[in-house]
C-alpha positions, 0 to 999 in steps of 0.5 A: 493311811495318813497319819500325822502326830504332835506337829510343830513347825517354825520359821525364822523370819528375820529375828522373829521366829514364826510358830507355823504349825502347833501341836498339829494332829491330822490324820486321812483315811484312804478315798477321803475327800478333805478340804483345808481353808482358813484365812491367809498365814493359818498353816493351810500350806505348810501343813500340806507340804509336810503332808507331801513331803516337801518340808520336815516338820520340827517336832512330832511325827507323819506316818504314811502307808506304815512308813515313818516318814519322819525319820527318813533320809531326804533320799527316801524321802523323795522315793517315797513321794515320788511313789505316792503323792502327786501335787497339782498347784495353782501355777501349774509349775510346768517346765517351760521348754518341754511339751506337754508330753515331756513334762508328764513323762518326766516322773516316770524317766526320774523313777527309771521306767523304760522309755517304751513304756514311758511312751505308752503310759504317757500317751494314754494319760493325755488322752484320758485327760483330753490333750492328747491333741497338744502333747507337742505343744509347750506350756505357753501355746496352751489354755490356762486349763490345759496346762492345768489338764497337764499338771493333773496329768503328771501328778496322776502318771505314777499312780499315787494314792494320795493327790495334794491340790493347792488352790487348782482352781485359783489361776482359771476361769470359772469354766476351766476351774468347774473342768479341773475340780470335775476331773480331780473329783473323778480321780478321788471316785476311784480310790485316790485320797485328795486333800485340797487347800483352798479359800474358795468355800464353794469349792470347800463345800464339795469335799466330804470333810473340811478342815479350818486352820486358824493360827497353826492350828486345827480349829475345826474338823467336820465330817471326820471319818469314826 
């Protein structure tokens, strides 16, 4: 499903250039359950946005769902993405102005869906999350973990096969983190492969495999799938 070969990536920081990524083989099976951790600059972050689309790699190649993403346009790559990953981050990253039901909606009104159906997709997506109740309110009249119930939401809306999570549980408390991680877990139950980056070794130790990155690389891999 996931497939990722010989990965390199650099970035130019100033007049050093940075060797994010080296030689990076990563490949998830559909349903799986990963956890990437290491220590602060390790990779853990870049390797998920090339995962997500959302930054080319400088060398190597990404299959995914039998689609070479690597030598797509940045239109088709954004087609591809918006199809099938859903991202949920740490600071929820919400458009401020619109209420908790615009920002869910808002990847079905970019795909082109009709606004009765919109409507109705919406609806029964914050109730399902349980915020059905504060589909009018914005962002800034809602609990930590409700924003992040809204993130979850929007990720989820398109049904993708893939969800992508960057330390969800870093900007809540306890109970609000055990809430989100019990709800992203239900959706990896139903089929969904989640890969979680994430410092927390409790939080790590609840995926079915766990990567370590140390210096751009993949130090370990336990759990992986024969």
């Amino acid at each position: 499903m996931i497939r990722l070969q010989h990965i390199e990536r650099f970035f130019q920081v100033g007049e050093e250039k940075v060797h994010a990524l080296r030689d990076v083989d990563f490949s998830a099976a559909k349903g799986e359950y990963i956890a990437i951790m290491g220590p602060s600059g390790s990779g853990k972050s870049t390797l998920l946005n090339i995962v997500g689309l959302l930054d080319r790699p400088d060398g190597g190649t990404y299959e995914l769902d039998n689609i070479m993403t690597t030598t797509l346009n940045d239109k088709q790559q954004a087609d591809v993405r918006r199809h099938k990953i859903g991202f949920v981050f740490q600071f929820f990253h919400l458009v401020p102005r619109l209420t908790a039901e615009q920002n869910v909606e808002l990847p079905l009104v970019l795909a082109g869906v009709e606004k009765a159906e919109r409507k109705g997709r919406v609806q029964e997506t914050l109730q399902a999350f349980g915020i059905g109740d504060r589909a009018r309110h914005r962002p800034d009249q809602l609990s930590g973990g409700q924003r992040q119930r809204v993130a979850i939401a929007r990720a989820t809306i398109m049904k993708p096969t893939v969800i992508l999570a960057d330390e969800p549980t870093g900007n809540l408390d306890r109970a609000s983190g055990n809430d989100v991680i019990e709800i992203i877990e239900d959706l990896n139950s139903r089929g969904i492969t989640l890969i979680m980056v994430t410092h927390d070794p409790e939080l790590g130790d609840r995926a079915k495999r766990r990567i370590k990155m140390v210096d751009g690389r993949i130090e370990e891999d336990i759990g992986k799938q024969i």
